[in-house]
C-alpha positions as CSV (number, residue, x, y, z in Angstrom):
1,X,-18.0,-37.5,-9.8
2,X,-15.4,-37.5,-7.1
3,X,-11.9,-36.8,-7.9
4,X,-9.3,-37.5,-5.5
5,X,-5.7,-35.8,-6.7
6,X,-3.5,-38.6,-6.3
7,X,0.1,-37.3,-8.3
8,X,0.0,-34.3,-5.5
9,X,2.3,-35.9,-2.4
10,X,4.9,-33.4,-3.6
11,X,2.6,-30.2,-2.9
12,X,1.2,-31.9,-0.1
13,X,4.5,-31.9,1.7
14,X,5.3,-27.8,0.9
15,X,1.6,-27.1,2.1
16,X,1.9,-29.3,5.2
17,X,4.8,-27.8,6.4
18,X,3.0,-24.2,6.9
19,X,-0.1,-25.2,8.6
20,X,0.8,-24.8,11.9
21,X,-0.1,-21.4,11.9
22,X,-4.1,-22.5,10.9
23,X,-7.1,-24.2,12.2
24,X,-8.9,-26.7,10.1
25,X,-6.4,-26.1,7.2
26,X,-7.9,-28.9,5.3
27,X,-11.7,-27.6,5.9
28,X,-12.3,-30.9,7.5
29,X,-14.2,-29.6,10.7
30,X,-17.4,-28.0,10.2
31,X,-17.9,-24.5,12.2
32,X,-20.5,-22.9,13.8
33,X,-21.7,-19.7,12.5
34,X,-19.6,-20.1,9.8
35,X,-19.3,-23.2,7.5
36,X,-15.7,-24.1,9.1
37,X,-14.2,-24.3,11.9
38,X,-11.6,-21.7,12.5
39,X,-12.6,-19.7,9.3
40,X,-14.9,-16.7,9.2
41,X,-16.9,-15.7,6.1
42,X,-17.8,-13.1,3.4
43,X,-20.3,-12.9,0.8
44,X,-21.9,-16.0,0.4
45,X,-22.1,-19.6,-2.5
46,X,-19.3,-21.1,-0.3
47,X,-19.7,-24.8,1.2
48,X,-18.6,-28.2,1.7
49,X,-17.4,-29.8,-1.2
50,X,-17.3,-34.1,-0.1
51,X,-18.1,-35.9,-3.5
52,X,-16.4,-33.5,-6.3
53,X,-12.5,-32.4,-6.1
54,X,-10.6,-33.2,-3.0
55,X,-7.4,-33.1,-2.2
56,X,-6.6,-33.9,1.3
57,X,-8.7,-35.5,3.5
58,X,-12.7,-35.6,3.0
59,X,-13.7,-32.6,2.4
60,X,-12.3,-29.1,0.1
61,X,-14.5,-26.0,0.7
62,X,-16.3,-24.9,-2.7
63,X,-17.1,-21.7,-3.6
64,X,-18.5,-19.8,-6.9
65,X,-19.6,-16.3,-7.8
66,X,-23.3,-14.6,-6.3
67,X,-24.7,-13.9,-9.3
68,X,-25.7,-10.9,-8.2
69,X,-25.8,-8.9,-11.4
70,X,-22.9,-6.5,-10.7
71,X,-19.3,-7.6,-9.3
72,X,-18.7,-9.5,-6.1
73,X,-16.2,-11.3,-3.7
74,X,-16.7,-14.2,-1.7
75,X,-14.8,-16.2,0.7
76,X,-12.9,-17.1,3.8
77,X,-10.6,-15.6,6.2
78,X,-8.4,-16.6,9.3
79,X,-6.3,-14.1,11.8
80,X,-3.6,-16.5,12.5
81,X,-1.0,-14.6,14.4
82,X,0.4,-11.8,15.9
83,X,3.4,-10.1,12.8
84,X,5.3,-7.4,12.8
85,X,6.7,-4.9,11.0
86,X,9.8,-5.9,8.8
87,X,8.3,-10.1,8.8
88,X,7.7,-12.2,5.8
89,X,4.8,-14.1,5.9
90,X,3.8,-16.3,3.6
91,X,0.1,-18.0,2.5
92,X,-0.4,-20.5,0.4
93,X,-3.4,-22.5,-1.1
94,X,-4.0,-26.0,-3.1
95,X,-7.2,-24.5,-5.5
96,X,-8.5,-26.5,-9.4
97,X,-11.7,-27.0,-10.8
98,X,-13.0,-29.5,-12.4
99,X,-14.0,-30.5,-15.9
100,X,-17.7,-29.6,-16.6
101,X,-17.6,-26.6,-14.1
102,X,-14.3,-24.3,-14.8
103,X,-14.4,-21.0,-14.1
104,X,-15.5,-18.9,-17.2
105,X,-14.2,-15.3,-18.4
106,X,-15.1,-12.8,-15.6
107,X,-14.3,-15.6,-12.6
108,X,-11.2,-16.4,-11.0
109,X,-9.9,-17.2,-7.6
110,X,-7.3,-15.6,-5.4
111,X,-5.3,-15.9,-1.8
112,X,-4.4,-12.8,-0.1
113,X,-1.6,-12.4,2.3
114,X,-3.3,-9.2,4.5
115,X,-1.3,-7.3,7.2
116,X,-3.1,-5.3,10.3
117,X,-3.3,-3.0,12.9
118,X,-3.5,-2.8,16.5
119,X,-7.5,-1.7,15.5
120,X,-8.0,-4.8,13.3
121,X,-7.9,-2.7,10.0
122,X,-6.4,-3.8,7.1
123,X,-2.7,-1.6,6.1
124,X,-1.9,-3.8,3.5
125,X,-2.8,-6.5,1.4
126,X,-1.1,-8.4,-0.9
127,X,-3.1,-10.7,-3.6
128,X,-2.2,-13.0,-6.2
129,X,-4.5,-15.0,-9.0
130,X,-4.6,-18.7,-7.7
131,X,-7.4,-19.9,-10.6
132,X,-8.2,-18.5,-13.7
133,X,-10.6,-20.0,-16.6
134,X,-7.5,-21.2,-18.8
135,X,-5.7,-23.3,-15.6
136,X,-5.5,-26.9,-15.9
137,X,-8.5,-28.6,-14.9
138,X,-8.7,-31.9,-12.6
139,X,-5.7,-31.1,-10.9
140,X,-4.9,-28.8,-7.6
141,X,-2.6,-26.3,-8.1
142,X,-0.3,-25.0,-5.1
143,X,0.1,-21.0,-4.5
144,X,1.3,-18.5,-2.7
145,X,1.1,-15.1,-1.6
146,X,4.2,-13.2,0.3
147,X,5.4,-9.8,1.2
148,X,7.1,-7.8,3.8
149,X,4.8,-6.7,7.0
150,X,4.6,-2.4,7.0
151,X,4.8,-0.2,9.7
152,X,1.8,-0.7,12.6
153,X,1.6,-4.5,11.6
154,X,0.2,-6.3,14.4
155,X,-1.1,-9.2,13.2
156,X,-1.4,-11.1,9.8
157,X,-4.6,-13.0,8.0
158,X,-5.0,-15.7,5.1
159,X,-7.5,-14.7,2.5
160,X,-8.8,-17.6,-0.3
161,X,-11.7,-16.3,-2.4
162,X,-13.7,-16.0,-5.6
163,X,-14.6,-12.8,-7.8
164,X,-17.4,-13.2,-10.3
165,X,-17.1,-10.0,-12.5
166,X,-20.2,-7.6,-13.4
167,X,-21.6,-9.2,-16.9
168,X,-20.4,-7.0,-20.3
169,X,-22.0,-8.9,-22.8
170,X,-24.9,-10.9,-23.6
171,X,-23.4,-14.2,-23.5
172,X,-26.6,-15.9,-23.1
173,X,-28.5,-14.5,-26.6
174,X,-31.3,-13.2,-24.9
175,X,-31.0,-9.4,-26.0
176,X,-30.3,-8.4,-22.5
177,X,-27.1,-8.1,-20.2
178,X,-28.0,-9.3,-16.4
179,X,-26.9,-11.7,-14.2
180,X,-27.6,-14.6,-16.6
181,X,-24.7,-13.7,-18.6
182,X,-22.2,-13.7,-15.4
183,X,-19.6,-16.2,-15.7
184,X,-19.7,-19.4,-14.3
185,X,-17.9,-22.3,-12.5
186,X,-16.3,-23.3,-8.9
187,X,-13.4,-23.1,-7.4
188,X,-12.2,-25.8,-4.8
189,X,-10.0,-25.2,-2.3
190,X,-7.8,-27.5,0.1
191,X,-4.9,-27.9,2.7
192,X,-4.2,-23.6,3.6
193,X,-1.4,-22.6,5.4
194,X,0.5,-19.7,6.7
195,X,4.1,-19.5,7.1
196,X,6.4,-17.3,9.6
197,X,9.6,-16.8,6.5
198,X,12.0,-13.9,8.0
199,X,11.9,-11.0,10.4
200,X,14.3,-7.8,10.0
201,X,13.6,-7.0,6.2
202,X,13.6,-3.7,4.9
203,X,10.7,-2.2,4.8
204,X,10.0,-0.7,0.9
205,X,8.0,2.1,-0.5
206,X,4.8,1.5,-2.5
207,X,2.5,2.0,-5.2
208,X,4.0,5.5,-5.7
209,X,1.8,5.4,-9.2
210,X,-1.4,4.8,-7.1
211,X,-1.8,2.0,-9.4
212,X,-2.7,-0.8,-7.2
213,X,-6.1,-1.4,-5.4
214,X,-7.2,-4.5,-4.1
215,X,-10.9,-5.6,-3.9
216,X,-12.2,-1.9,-3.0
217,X,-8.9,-0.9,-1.1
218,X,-8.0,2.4,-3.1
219,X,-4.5,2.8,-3.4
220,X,-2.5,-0.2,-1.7
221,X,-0.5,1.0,0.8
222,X,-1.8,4.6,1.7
223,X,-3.5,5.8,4.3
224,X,-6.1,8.2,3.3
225,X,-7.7,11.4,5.7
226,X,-9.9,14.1,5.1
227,X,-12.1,11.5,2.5
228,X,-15.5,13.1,4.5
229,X,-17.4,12.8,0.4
230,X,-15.6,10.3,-1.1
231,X,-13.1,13.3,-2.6
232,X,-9.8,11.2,-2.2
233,X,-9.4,8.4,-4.7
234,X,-7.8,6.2,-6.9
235,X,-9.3,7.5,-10.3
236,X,-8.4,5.7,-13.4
237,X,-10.4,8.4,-15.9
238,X,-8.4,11.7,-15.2
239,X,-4.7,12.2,-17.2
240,X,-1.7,10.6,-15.3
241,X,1.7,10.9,-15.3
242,X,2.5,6.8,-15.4
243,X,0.6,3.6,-15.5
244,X,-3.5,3.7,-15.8
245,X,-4.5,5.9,-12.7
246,X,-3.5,8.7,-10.3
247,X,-4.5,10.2,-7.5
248,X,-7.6,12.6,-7.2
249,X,-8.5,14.9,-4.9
250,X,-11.0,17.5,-4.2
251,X,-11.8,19.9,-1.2
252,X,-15.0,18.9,1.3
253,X,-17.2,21.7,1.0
254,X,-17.9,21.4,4.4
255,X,-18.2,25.4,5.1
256,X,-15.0,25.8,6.6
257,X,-10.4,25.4,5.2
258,X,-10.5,21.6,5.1
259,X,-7.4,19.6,4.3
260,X,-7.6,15.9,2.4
261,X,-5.0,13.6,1.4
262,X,-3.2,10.7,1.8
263,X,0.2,9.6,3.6
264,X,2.7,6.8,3.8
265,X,6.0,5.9,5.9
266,X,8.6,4.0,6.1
267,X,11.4,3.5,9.1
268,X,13.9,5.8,9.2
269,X,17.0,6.7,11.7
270,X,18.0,10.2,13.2
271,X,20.9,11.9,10.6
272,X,19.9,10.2,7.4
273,X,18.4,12.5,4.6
274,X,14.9,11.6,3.0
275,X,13.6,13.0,-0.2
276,X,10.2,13.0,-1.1
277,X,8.7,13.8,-4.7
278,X,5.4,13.8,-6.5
279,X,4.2,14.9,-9.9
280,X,1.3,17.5,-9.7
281,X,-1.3,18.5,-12.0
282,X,-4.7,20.6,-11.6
283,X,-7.4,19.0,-12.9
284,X,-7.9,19.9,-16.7
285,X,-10.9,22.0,-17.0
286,X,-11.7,21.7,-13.1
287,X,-8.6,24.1,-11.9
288,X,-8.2,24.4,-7.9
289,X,-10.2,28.0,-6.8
290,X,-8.4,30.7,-6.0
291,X,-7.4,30.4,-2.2
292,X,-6.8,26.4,-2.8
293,X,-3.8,25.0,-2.5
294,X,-1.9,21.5,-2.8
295,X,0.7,20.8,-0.5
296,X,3.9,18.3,-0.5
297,X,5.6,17.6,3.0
298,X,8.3,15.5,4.6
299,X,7.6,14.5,8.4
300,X,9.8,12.7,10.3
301,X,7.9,10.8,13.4
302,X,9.3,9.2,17.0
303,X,8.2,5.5,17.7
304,X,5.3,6.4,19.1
305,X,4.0,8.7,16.3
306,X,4.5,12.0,17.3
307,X,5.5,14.2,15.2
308,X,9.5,16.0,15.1
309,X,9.7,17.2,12.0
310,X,7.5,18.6,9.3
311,X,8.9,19.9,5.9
312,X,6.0,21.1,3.8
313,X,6.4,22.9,0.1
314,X,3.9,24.2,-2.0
315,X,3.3,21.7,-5.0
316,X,0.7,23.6,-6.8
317,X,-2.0,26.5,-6.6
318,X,-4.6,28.1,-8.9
319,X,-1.7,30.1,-10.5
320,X,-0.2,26.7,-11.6
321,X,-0.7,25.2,-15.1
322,X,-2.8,22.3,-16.1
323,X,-1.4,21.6,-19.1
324,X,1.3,19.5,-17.4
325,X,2.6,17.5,-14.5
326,X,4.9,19.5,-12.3
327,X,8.0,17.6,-10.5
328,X,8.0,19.2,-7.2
329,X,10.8,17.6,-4.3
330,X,11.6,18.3,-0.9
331,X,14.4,16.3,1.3
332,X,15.4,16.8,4.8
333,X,17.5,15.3,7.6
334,X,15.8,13.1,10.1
335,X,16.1,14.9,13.5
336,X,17.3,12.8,16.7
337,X,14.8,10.3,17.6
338,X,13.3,9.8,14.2
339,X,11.7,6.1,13.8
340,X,9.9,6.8,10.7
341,X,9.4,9.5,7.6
342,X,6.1,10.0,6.5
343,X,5.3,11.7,2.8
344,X,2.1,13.2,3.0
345,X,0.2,14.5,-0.3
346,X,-2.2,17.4,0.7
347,X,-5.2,19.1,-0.8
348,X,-6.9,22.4,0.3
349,X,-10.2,23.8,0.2
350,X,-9.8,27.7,0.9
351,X,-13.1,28.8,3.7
352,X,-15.7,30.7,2.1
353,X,-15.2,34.5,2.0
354,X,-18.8,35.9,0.4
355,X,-21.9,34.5,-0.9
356,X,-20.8,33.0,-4.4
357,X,-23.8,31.0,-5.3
358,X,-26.5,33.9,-4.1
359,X,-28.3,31.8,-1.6
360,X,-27.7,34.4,1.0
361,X,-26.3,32.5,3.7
362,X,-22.0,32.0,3.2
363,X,-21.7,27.7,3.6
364,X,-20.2,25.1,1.7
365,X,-21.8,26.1,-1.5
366,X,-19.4,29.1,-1.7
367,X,-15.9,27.7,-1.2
368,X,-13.6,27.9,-4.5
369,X,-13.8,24.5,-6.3
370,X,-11.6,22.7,-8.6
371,X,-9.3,19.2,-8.0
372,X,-5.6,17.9,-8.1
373,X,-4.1,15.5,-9.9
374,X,-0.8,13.5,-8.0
375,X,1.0,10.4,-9.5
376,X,4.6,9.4,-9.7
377,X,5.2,9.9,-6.1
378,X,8.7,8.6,-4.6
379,X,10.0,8.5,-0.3
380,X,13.6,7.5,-0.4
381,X,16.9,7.8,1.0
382,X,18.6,10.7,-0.9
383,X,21.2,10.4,-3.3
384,X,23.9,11.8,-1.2
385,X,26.0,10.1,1.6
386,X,25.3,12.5,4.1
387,X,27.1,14.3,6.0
388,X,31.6,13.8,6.4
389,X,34.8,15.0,6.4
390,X,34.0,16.9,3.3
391,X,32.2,19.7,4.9
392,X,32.9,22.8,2.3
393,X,31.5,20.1,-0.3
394,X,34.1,20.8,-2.7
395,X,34.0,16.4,-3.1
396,X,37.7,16.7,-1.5
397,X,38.6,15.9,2.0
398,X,41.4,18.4,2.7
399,X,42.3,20.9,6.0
400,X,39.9,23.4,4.6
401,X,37.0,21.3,5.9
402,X,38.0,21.8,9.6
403,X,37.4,25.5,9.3
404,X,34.0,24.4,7.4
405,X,33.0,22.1,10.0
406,X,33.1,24.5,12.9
407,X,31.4,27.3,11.0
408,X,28.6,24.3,10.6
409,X,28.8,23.5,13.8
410,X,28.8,26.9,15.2
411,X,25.4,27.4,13.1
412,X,23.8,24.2,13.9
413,X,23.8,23.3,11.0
414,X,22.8,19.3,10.8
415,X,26.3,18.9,8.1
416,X,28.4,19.4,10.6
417,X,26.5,16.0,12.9
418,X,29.0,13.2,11.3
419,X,28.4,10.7,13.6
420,X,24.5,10.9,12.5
421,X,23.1,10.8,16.5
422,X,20.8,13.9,14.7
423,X,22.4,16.0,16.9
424,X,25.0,18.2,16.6
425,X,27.5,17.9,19.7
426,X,31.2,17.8,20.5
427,X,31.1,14.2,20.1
428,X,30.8,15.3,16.1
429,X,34.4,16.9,16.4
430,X,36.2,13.4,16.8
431,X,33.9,11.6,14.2
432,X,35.2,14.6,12.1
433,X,38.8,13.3,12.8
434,X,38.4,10.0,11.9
435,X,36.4,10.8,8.8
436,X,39.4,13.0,7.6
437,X,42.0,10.7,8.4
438,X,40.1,8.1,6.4
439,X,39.3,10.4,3.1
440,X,43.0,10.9,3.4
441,X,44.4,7.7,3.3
442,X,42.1,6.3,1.3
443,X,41.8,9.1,-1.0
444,X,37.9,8.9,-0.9
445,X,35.7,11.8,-0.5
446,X,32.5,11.4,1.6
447,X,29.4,13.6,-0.4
């Protein structure tokens, strides 16, 4: 049975208007490796679709899940331009099914909106649900995906695709669970596109509750280092301070001190003042070793990475209880040249001091074990306005703060930089002036 979606000239106009970015956005040219033109491949059931569910043109591409016995993703991808940082794109997808072969619980399709680097890896994705077994069937249904571009976005990819869940019940009656009793059903998919919205937009903070994973990313958004065993991760088992998972790391055992963690930034100018904060916990039961440590810091970066500031503070040790989450906080002012602050959660694994386990050799096997728990971690702008007229921070503007600001100024001391170049100079005298004058007239004070 062919169905050709006539009531869809409305969605047909939205979609056309963002396929400029594409190649073969209607899957009507046929591609060689892959199945289409312009489209590269993963996993595999994905094809042709001419006779079933079409929407524009002669052909939608069909896929459905591998039956494999366990989960799996399948689908198509297209780099379609350079992005950068700050940029809203947008992707968008027409996707149905069709009566006699809708998706069935443990199937749904998605589009993905995924943002990379320089390298060609992935920094963040952004996914949405397109098709789910309750959506209407015999009828295309228009979607989108859309988010802001993060720092060291080069270029920017369309994702459609299919998940087929691992099978948890014996839906098929024969006493056994396997991959007869994964779900069924197609998804069809028709006229793609990828839109260039806005440049400029501020770039935001993410997942601080480590919440969000997509399709065997752990942790959206943050950069992991140090993972040599698989010890960082996005672990949905140990206790957490909000939402369903946390952050879980343990040391390397590599034989020597070894730091893992993860890190993320946002942009950032020279004179503002950044706090970073985290919740911290050691693993009940599993308490970081003696010699271990877990570390909160605070960088601040130049445009091309380097690094001018670093701001670390002890979050937790094997001193520190683990029968709560600690708040722990450190803020800082973003020296001259700043471009980007970076937190960074850190684990430690203390070296090896003396032959623990008895093997008579000092290695991996002897460095202090144990794990740390972070969640609820925040990088933000802090609270106060920074530095101005008011420099004795009495929340008065008055001539007492002269006097204040030179002592500052005489120290070095970053208050005292009012016209926040992250420098202090002379030039911060006559910024002073004009501050005051301002807090006096308008009766305003500046902290």
């Amino acid at each position: 049975m062919k169905i050709k979606n006539s009531a869809v000239l409305a969605i047909m106009a939205i979609a056309g208007s963002t396929q400029a970015q594409l190649i073969n956005p209607s899957f009507e040219t046929p591609g060689f490796p892959g199945i289409f033109q312009g489209w590269e491949q993963f996993g595999g059931n994905i094809g042709p679709d001419t006779t079933e569910f079409i929407l524009d043109g002669a052909v939608s591409a069909k896929i459905f899940g591998g039956f494999t016995g366990g989960f799996n993703v399948s689908g198509l991808f297209q780099t379609a331009a350079a992005a950068n940082p700050g940029e809203i794109w947008e992707a968008s997808i027409n996707v149905g099914h069709i009566t006699g072969d809708q998706l069935q619980e443990g199937a749904r399709a998605f589009v993905s909106l995924v943002y990379r680097d320089a390298g060609g890896v992935n920094i963040y994705d952004y996914a949405t649900d397109v098709l789910l077994p309750a959506s209407p069937v015999d009828t295309f249904i228009f979607n989108t995906a859309a988010d802001v571009a993060p720092l060291g976005t080069a270029d920017v990819q369309i994702v459609i695709g299919f998940v087929q869940e691992a099978p948890t019940s014996d839906v098929n009656g024969d006493t056994v669970i396997d991959v007869a009793d994964q779900a069924g059903g197609a998804a069809h998919y028709d006229l793609a596109g990828l839109s260039f919205v806005s440049s400029g937009n501020a770039i935001p903070f993410r997942n601080g509750g480590f919440e969000e994973g997509i399709f065997g990313r752990e942790f959206e958004s943050w950069t992991s280092f140090g993972n040599s065993i698989g010890n960082v991760g996005q672990n949905f088992e140990v206790v957490h301070a909000d939402g369903a998972a946390a952050c879980f790391i343990y040391g390397q055992f590599n034989g020597v001190q070894n730091d893992s963690g993860v890190f993320q930034g946002v942009p950032a100018s020279a004179g503002e003042t950044w706090e970073a904060s985290v919740k911290v916990r050691p693993n009940p039961g599993d308490e970081p070793g003696e010699g271990n440590t877990a570390t909160l810091s605070l960088l601040f970066l130049d445009g091309s990475g380097n690094v001018l500031s670093d701001n670390p503070v002890l979050a937790a040790d094997h001193t520190t209880s683990s029968a709560m989450f600690h708040d722990v906080s450190v803020s800082a002012t973003a020296p001259a040249g700043t471009a980007e602050a970076q937190i960074v959660l850190v684990y430690s694994q203390a070296e090896p001091l003396s032959d623990v386990n008895g093997d008579t050799v000092i290695d991996g096997g002897d460095q202090p074990t144990g794990a740390i728990i972070f969640d609820g971690a925040n990088l933000a702008l802090a609270d106060n306005a920074g530095p101005c007229c008011d420099q004795n921070g009495d929340m008065v503007c008055s001539p007492a703060d002269f006097s204040a600001w030179v002592a500052n100024f005489n120290s070095g001391n970053l208050n005292a930089d009012v016209n926040r170049d992250g420098v202090v100079s002379p030039a911060d005298f006559s910024a002073w002036v004009a501050s005051f004058n301002l807090g006096i007239v308008s009766g305003a004070t500046c902290n």
